[in-house]
CHARMM internal coordinates of N, CA and C (Angstrom, degrees):
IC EDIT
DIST 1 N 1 CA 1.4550
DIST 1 CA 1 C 1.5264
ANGL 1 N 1 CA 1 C 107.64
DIST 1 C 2 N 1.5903
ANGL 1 CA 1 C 2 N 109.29
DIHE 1 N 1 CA 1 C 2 N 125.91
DIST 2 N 2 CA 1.5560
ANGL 1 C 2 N 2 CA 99.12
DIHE 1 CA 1 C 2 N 2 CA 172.36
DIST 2 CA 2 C 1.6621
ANGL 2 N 2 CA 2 C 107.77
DIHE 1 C 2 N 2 CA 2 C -85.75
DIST 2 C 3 N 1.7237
ANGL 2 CA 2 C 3 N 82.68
DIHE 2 N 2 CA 2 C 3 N -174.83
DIST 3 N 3 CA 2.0561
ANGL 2 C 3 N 3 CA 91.37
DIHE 2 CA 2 C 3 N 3 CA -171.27
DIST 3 CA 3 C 1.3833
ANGL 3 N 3 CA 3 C 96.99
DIHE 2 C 3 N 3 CA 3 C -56.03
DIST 3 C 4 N 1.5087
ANGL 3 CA 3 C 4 N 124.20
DIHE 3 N 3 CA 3 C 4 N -66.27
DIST 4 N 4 CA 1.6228
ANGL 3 C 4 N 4 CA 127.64
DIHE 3 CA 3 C 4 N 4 CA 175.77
DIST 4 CA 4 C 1.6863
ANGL 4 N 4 CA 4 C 103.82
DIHE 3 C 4 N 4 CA 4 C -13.05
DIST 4 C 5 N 1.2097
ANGL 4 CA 4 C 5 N 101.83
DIHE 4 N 4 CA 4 C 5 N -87.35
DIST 5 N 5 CA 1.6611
ANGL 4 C 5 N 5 CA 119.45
DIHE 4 CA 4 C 5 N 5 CA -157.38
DIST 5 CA 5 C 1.9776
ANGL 5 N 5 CA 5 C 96.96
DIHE 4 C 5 N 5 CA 5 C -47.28
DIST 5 C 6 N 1.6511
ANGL 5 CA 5 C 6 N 122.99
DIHE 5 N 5 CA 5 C 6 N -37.09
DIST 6 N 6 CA 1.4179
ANGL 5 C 6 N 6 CA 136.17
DIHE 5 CA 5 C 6 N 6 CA 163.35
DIST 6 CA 6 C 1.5116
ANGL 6 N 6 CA 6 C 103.60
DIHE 5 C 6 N 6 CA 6 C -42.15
DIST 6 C 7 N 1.4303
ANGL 6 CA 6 C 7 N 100.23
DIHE 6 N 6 CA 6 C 7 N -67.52
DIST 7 N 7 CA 1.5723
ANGL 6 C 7 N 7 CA 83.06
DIHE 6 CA 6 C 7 N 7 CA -166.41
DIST 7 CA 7 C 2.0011
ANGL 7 N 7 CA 7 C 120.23
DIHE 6 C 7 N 7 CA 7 C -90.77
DIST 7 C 8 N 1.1573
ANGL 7 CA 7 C 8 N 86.99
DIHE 7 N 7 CA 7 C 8 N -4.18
DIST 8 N 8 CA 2.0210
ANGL 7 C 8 N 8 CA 90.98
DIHE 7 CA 7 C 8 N 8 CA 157.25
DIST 8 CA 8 C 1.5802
ANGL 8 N 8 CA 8 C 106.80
DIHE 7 C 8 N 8 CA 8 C -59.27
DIST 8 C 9 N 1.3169
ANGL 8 CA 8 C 9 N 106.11
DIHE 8 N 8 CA 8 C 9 N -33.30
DIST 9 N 9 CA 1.7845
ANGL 8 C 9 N 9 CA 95.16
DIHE 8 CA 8 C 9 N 9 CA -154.94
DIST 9 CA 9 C 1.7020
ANGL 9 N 9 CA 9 C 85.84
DIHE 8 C 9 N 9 CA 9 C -104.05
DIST 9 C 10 N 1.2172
ANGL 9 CA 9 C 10 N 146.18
DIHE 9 N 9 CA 9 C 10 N -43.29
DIST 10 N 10 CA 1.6542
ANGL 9 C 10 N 10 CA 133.15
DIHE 9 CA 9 C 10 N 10 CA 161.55
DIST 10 CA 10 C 1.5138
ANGL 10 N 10 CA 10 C 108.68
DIHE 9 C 10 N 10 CA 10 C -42.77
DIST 10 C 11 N 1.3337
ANGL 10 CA 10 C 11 N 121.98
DIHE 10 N 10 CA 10 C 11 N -55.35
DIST 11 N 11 CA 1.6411
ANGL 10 C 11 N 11 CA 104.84
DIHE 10 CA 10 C 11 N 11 CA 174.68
DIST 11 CA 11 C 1.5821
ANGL 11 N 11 CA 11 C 128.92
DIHE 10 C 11 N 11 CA 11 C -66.20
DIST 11 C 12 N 1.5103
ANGL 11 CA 11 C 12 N 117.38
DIHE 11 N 11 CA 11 C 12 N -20.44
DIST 12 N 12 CA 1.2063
ANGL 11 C 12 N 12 CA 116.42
DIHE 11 CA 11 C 12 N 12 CA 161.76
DIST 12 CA 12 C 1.4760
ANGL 12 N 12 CA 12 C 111.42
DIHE 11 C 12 N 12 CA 12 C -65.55
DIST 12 C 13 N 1.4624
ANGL 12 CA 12 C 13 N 105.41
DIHE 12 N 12 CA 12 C 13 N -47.16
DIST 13 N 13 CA 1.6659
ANGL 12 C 13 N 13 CA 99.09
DIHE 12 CA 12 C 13 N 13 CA -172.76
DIST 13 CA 13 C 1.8987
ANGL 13 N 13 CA 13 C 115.21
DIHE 12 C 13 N 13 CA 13 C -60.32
DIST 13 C 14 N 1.6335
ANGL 13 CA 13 C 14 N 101.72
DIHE 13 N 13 CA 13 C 14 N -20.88
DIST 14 N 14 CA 1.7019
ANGL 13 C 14 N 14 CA 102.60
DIHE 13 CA 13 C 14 N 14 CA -169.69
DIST 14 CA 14 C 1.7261
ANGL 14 N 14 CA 14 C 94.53
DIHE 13 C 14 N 14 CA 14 C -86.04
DIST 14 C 15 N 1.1106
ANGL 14 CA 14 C 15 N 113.36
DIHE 14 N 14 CA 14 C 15 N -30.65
DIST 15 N 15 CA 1.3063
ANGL 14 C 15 N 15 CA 97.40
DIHE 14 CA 14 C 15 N 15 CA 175.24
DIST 15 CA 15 C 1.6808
ANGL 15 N 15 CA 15 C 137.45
DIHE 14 C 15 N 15 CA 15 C -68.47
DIST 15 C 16 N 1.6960
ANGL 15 CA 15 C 16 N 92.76
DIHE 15 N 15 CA 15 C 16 N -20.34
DIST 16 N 16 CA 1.3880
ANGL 15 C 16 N 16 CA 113.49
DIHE 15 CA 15 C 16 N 16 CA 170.89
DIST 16 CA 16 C 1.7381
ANGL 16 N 16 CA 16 C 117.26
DIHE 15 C 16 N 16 CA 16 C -67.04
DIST 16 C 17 N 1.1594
ANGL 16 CA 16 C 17 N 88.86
DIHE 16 N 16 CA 16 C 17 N -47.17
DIST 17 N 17 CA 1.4599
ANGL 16 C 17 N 17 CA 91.02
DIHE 16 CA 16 C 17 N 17 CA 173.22
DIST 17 CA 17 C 1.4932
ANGL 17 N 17 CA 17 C 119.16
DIHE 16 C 17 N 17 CA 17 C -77.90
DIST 17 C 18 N 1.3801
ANGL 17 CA 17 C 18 N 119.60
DIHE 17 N 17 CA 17 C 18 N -17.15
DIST 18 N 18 CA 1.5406
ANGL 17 C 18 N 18 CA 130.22
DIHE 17 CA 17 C 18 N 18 CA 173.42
DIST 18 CA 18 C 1.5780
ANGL 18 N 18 CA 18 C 100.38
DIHE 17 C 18 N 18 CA 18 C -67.31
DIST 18 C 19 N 1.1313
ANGL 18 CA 18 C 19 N 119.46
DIHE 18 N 18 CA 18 C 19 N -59.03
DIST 19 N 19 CA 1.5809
ANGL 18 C 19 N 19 CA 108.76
DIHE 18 CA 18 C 19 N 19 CA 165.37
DIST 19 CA 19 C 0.9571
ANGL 19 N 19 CA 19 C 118.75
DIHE 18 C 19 N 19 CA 19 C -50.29
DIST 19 C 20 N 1.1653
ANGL 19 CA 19 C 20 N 125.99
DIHE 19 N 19 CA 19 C 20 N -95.29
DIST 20 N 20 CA 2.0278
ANGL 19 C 20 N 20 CA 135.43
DIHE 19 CA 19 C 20 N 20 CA 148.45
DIST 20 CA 20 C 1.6362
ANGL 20 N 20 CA 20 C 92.53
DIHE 19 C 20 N 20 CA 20 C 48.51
DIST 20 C 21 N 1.8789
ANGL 20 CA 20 C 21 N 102.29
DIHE 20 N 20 CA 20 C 21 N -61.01
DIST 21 N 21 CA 1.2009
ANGL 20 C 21 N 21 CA 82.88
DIHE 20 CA 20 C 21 N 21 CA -145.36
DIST 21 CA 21 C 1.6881
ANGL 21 N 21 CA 21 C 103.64
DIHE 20 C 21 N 21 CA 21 C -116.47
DIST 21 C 22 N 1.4054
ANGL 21 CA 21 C 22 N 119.89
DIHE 21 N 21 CA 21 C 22 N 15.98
DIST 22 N 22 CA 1.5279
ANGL 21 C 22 N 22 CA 134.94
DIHE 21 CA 21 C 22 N 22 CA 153.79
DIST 22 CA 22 C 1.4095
ANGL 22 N 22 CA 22 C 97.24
DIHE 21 C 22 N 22 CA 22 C 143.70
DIST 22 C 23 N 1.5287
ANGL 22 CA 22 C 23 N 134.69
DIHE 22 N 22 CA 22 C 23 N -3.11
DIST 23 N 23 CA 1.3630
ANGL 22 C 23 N 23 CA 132.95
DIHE 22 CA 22 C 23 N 23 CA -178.84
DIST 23 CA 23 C 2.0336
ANGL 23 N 23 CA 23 C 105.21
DIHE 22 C 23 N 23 CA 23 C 78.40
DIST 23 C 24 N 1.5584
ANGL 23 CA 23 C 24 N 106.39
DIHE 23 N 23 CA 23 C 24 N 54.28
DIST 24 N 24 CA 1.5857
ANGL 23 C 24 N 24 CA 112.41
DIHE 23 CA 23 C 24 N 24 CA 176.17
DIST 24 CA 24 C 1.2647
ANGL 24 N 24 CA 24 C 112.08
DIHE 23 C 24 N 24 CA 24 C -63.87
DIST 24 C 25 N 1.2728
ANGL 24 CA 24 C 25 N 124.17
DIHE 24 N 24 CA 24 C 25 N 140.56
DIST 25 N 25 CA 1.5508
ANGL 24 C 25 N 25 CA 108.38
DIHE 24 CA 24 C 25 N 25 CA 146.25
DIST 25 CA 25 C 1.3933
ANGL 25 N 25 CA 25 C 136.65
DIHE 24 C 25 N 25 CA 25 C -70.32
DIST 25 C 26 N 1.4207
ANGL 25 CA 25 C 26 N 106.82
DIHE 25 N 25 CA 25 C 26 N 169.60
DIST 26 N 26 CA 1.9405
ANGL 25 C 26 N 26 CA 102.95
DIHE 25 CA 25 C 26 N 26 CA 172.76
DIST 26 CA 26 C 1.5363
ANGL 26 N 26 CA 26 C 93.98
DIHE 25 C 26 N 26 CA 26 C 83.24
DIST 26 C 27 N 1.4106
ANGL 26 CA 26 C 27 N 136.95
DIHE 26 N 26 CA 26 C 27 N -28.94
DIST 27 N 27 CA 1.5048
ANGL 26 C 27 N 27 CA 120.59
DIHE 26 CA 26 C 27 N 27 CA -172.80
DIST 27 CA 27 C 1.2379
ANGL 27 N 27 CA 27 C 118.34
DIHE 26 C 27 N 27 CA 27 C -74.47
DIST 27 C 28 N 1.0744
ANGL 27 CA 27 C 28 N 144.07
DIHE 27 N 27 CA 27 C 28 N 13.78
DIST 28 N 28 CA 1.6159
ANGL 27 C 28 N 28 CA 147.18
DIHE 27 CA 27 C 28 N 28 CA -139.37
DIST 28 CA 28 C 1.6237
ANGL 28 N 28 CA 28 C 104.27
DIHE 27 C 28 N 28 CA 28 C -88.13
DIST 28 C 29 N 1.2840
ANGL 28 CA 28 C 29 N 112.44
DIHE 28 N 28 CA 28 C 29 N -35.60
DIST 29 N 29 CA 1.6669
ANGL 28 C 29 N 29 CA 116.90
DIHE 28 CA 28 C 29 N 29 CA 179.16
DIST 29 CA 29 C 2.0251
ANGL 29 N 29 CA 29 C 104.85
DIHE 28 C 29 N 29 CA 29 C -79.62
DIST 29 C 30 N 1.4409
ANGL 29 CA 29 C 30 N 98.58
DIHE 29 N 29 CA 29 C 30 N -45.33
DIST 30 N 30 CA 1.4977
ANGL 29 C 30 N 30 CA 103.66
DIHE 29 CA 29 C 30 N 30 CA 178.00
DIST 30 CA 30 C 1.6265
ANGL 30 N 30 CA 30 C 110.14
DIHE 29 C 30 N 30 CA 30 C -56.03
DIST 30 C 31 N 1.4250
ANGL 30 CA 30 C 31 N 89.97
DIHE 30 N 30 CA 30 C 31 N -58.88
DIST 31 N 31 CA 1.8876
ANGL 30 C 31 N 31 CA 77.94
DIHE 30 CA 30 C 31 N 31 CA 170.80
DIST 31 CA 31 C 1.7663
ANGL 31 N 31 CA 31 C 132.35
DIHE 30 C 31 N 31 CA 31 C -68.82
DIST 31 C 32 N 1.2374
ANGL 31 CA 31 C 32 N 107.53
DIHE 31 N 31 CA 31 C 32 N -17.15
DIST 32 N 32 CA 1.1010
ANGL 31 C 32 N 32 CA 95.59
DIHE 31 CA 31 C 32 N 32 CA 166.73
DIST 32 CA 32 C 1.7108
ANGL 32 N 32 CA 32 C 124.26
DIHE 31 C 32 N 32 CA 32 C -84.49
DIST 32 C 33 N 1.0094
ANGL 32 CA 32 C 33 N 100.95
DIHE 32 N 32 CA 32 C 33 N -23.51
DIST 33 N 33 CA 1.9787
ANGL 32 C 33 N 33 CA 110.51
DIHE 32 CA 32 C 33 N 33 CA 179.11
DIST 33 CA 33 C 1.7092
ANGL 33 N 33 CA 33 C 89.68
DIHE 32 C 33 N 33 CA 33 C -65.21
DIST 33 C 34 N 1.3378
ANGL 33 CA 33 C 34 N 117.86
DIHE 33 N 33 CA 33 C 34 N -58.05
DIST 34 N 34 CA 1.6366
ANGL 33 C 34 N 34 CA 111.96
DIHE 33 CA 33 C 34 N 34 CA -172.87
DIST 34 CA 34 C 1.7950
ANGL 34 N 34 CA 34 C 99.55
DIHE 33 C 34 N 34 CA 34 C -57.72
DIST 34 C 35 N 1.1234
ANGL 34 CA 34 C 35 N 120.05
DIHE 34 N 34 CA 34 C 35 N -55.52
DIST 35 N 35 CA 1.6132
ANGL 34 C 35 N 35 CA 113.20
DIHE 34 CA 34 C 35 N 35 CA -178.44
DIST 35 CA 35 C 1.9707
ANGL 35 N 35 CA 35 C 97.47
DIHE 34 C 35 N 35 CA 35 C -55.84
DIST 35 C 36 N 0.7200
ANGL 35 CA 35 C 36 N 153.10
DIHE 35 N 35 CA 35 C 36 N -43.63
DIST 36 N 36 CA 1.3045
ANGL 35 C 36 N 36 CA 138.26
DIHE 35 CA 35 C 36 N 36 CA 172.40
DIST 36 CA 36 C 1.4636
ANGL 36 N 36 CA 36 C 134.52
DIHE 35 C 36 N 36 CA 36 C -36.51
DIST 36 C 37 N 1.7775
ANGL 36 CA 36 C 37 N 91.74
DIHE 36 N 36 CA 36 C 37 N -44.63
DIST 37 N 37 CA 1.4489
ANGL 36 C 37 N 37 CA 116.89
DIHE 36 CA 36 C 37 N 37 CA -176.17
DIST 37 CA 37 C 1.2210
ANGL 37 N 37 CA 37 C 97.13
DIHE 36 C 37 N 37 CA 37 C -78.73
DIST 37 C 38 N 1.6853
ANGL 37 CA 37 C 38 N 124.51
DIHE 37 N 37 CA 37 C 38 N -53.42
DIST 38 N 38 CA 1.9418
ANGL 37 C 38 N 38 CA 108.13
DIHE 37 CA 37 C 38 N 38 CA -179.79
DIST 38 CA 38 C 1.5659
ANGL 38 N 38 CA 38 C 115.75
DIHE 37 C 38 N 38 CA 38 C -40.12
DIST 38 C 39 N 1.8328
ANGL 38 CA 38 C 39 N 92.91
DIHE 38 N 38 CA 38 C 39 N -42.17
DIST 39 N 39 CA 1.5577
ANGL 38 C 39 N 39 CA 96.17
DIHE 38 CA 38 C 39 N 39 CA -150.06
DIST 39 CA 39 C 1.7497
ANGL 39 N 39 CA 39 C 108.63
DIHE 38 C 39 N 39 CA 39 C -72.52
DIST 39 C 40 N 1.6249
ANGL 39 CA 39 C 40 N 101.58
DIHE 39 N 39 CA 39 C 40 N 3.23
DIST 40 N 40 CA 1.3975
ANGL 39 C 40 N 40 CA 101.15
DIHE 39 CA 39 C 40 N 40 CA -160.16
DIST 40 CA 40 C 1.5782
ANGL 40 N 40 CA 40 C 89.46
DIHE 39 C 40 N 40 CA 40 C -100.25
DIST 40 C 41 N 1.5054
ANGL 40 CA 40 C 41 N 109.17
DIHE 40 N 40 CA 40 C 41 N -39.81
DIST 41 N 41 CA 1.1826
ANGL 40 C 41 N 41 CA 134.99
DIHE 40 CA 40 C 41 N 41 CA 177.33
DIST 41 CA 41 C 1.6369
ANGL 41 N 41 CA 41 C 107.97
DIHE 40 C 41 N 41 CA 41 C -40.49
DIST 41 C 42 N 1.6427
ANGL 41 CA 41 C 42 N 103.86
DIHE 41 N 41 CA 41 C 42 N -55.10
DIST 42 N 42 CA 1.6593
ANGL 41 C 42 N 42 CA 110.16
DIHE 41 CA 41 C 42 N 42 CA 177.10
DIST 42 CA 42 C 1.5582
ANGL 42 N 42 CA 42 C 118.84
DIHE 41 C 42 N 42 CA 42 C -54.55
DIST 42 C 43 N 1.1581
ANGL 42 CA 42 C 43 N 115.01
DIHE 42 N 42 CA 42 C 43 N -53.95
DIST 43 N 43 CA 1.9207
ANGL 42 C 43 N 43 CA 137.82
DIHE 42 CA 42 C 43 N 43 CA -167.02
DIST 43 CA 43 C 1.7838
ANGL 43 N 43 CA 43 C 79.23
DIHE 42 C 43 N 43 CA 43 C -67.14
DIST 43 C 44 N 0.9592
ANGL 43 CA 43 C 44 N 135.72
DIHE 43 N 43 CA 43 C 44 N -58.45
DIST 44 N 44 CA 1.5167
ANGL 43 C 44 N 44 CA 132.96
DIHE 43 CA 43 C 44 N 44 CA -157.05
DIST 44 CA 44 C 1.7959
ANGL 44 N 44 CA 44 C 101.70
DIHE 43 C 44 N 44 CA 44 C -60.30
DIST 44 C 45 N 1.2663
ANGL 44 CA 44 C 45 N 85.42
DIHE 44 N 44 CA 44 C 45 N -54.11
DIST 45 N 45 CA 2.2124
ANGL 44 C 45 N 45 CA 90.95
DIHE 44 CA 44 C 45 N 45 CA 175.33
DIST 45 CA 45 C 1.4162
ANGL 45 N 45 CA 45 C 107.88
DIHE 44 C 45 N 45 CA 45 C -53.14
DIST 45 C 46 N 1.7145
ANGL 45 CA 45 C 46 N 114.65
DIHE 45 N 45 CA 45 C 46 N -63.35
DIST 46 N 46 CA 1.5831
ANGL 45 C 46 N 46 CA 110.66
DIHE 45 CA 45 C 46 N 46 CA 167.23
DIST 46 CA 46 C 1.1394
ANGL 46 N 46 CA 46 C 141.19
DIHE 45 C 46 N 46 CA 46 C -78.11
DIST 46 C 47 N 2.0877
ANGL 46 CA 46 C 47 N 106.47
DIHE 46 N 46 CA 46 C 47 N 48.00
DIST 47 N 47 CA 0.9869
ANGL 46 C 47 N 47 CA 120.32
DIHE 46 CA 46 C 47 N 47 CA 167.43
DIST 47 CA 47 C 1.7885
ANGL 47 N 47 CA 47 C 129.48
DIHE 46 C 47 N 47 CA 47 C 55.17
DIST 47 C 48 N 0.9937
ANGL 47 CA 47 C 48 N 107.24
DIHE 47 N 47 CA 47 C 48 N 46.46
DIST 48 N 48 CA 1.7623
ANGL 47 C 48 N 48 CA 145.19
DIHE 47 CA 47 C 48 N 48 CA -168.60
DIST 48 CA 48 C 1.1843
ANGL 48 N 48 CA 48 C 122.88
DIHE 47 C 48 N 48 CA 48 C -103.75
DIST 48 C 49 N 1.0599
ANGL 48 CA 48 C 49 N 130.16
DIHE 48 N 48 CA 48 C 49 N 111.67
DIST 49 N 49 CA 1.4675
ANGL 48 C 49 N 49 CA 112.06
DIHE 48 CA 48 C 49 N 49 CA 161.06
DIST 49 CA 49 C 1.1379
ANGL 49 N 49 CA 49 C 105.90
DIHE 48 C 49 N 49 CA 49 C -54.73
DIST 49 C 50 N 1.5014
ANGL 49 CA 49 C 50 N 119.10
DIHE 49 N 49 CA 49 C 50 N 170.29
DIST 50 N 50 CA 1.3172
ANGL 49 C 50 N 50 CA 137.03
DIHE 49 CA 49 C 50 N 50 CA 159.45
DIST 50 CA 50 C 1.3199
ANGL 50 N 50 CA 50 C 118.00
DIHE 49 C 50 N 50 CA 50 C -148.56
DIST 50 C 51 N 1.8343
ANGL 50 CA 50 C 51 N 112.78
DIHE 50 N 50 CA 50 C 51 N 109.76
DIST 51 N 51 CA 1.4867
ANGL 50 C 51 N 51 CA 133.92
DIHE 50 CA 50 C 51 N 51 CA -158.87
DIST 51 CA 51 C 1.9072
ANGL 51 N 51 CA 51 C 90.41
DIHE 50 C 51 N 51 CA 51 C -81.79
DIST 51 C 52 N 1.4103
ANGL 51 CA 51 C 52 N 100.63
DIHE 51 N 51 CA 51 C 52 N 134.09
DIST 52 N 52 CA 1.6855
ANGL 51 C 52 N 52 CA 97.21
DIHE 51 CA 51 C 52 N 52 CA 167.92
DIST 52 CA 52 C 1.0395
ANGL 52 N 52 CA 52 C 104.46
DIHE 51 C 52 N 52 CA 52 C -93.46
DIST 52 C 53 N 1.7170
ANGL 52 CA 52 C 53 N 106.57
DIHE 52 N 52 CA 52 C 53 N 137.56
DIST 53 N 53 CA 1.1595
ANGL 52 C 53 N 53 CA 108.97
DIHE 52 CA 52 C 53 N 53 CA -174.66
DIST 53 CA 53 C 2.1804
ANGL 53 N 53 CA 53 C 96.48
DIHE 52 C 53 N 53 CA 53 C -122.93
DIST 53 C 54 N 1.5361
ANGL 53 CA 53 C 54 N 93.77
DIHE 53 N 53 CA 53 C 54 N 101.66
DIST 54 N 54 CA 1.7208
ANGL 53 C 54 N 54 CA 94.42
DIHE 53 CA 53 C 54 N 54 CA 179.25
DIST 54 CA 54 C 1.4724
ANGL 54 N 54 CA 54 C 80.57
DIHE 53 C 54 N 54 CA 54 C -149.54
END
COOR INIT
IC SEED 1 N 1 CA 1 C
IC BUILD
């Protein structure tokens, strides 16, 4: 998976949870750090490494 195709599927996931949770403002960093953790969360189940990237 490149970075592109990474961060298509973290912004779908932050947006999911941006609804999820009534569509707040100001959350945009919170949801994306939580979309990180699913998305790291996902690759880890399907047997993935997962490089930290901080």
């Amino acid at each position: 998976m490149d970075e592109n195709e990474r961060r298509e599927r973290i912004g779908a996931l932050a947006r999911q949870i941006w609804e999820a949770e009534g569509r707040p403002d100001g959350q945009d960093q919170r949801h994306w750090l939580m979309a990180e953790r699913l998305f790291d969360a996902e690759l880890q189940a399907a047997g993935h490494t997962v490089e930290t990237r901080r």
